[in-house]
C-alpha positions as CSV (number, residue, x, y, z in Angstrom):
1,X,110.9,106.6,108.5
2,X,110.2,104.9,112.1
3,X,112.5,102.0,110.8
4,X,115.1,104.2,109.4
5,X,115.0,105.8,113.6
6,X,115.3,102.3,115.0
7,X,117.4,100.0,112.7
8,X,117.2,97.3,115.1
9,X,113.8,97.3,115.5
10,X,112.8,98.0,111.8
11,X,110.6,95.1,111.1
12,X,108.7,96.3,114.0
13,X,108.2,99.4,113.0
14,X,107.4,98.5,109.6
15,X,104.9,96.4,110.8
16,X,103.3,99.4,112.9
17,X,102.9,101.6,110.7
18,X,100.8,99.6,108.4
19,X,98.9,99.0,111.2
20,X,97.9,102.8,111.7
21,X,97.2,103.0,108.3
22,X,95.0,99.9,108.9
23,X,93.2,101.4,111.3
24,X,93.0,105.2,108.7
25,X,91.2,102.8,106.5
26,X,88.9,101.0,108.6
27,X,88.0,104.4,110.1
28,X,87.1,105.8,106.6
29,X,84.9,102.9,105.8
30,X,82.8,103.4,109.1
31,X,82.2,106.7,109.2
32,X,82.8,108.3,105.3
33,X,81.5,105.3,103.2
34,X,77.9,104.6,104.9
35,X,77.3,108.3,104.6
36,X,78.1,108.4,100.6
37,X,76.2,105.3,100.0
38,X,73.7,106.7,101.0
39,X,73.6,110.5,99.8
40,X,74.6,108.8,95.8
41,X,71.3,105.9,96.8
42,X,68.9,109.0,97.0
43,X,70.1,110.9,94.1
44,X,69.7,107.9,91.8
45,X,66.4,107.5,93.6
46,X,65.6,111.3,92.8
47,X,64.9,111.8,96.9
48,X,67.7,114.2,96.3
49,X,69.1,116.7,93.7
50,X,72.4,116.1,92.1
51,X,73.6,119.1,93.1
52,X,73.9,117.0,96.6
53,X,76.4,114.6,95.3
54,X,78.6,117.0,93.6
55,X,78.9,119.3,97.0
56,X,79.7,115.7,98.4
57,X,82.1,115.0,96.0
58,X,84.1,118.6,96.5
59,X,84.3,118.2,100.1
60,X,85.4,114.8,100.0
61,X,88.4,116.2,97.9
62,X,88.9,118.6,100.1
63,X,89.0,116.6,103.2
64,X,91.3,114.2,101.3
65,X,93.7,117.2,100.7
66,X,93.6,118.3,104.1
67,X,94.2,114.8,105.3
68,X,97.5,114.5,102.8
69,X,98.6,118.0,104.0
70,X,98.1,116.9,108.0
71,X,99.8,113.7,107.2
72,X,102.6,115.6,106.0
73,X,102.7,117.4,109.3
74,X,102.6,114.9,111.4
75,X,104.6,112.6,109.9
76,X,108.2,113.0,112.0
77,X,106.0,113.1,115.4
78,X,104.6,110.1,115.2
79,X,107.0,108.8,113.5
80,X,109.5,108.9,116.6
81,X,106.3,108.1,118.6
82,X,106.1,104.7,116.3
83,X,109.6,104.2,116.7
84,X,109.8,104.4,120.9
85,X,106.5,102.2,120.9
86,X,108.8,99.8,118.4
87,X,112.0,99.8,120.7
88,X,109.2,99.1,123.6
89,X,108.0,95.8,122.6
């Protein structure tokens, strides 16, 4: 959408955006991943119940659902805030 704002700077902006979803993934894999690694490590090593990894589970889907819902909000924001940093560089 940030290219469609900025037609003359849409490679840019393209390129932006990925990198803001770049750094949504790296972020996950710091902080989310380490800590499900380990919580599924001790269930299979009994130092924890199952019930653990299912409660896990839920509110991993439900932080992905709030994420998709907040991403839906936000999207025109920084979209525009994307395309001023594109016409900026």
């Amino acid at each position: 959408y940030a290219g469609a704002l900025v037609p003359e700077c849409r490679l840019v902006a393209s390129q932006l955006s990925s990198t803001v979803n770049g750094i949504g993934t790296i972020l996950l894999y710091l902080f989310v991943d380490p800590v499900v690694g380990v919580i599924s490590d001790e269930v299979m090593s009994r130092r924890r119940d199952y019930q653990d990894l299912k409660n896990l589970i839920y509110y991993l889907c439900i932080g992905r659902l709030a994420g998709v819902i907040m991403s839906f909000a936000l999207l025109i924001p920084l979209a525009h805030l994307i395309a001023k940093i594109a016409v900026n560089i």
